[in-house]
C-alpha positions in Angstrom: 0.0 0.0 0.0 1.1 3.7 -1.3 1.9 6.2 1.3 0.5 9.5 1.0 2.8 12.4 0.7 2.7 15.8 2.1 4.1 18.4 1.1 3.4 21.2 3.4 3.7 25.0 2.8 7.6 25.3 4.0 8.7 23.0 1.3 6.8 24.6 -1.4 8.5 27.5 -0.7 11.3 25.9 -0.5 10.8 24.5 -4.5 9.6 27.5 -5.5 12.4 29.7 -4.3 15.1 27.2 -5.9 13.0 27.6 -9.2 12.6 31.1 -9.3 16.4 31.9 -8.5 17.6 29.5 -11.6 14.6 30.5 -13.8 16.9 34.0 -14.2 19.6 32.1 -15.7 18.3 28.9 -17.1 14.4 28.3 -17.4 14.1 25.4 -18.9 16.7 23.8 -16.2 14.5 25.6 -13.5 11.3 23.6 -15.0 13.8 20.2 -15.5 15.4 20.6 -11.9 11.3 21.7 -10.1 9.9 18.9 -11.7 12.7 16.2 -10.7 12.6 17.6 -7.2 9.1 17.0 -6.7 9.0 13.6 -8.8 11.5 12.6 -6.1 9.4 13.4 -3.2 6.6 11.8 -4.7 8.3 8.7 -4.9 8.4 8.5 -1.5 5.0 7.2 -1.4 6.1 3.7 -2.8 9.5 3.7 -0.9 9.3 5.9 2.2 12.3 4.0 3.5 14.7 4.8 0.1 16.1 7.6 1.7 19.2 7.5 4.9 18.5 8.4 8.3 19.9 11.5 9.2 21.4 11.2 12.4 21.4 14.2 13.8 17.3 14.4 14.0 15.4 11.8 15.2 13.2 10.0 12.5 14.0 12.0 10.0 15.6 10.9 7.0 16.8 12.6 3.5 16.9 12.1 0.0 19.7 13.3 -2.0 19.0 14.9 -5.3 22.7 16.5 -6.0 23.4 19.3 -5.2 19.6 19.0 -3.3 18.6 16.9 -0.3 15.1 16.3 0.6 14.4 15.9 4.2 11.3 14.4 5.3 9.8 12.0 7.9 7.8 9.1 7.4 4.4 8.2 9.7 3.8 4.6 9.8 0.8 4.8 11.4 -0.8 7.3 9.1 1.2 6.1 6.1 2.1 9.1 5.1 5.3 10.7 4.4 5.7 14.5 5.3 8.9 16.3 3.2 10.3 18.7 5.1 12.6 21.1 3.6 14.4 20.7 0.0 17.7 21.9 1.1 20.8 23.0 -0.9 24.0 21.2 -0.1 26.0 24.4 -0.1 23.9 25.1 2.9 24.9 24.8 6.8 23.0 22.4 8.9 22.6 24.9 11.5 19.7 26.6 9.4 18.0 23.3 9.2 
């Protein structure tokens, strides 16, 4: 049974912020790169567990898109997945 994903308002900004600074340069990469992002996500519905645990937060686990990572958590009990931020590499963990 498929989870159900959520993606909540935080990580829609999140997409929509990397889109828009990369539309500037290159919009057709800014479409190919939004569209990967959140095809990735959605995939977690039929393999919540593909992602690594990331140690330093408890049940959450990320993705990695390069140069992206998509953080999210899993709920067994509601079989759901919620994605938390997509998150740049470049950027520290301490604004996680």
């Amino acid at each position: 049974m498929d989870f159900r994903v959520e993606i909540k308002e935080p990580a829609i900004a999140d997409l929509a912020e990397i889109v828009t600074y990369i539309v500037q340069d290159n919009p057709d990469a800014a479409s190919a790169l939004g569209n990967n992002l959140l095809d990735a996500a959605l995939s977690l519905a039929r393999t919540p567990d593909k992602g690594s645990p990331y140690p330093k937060l408890a049940n959450i686990r990320k993705l990695t898109l390069r140069p992206y990572k998509i953080f999210y958590r899993v709920h067994e009990t509601r079989k759901a997945v919620e994605v938390l931020p997509f998150w740049h590499s470049a950027r520290t963990e301490s604004d996680l």
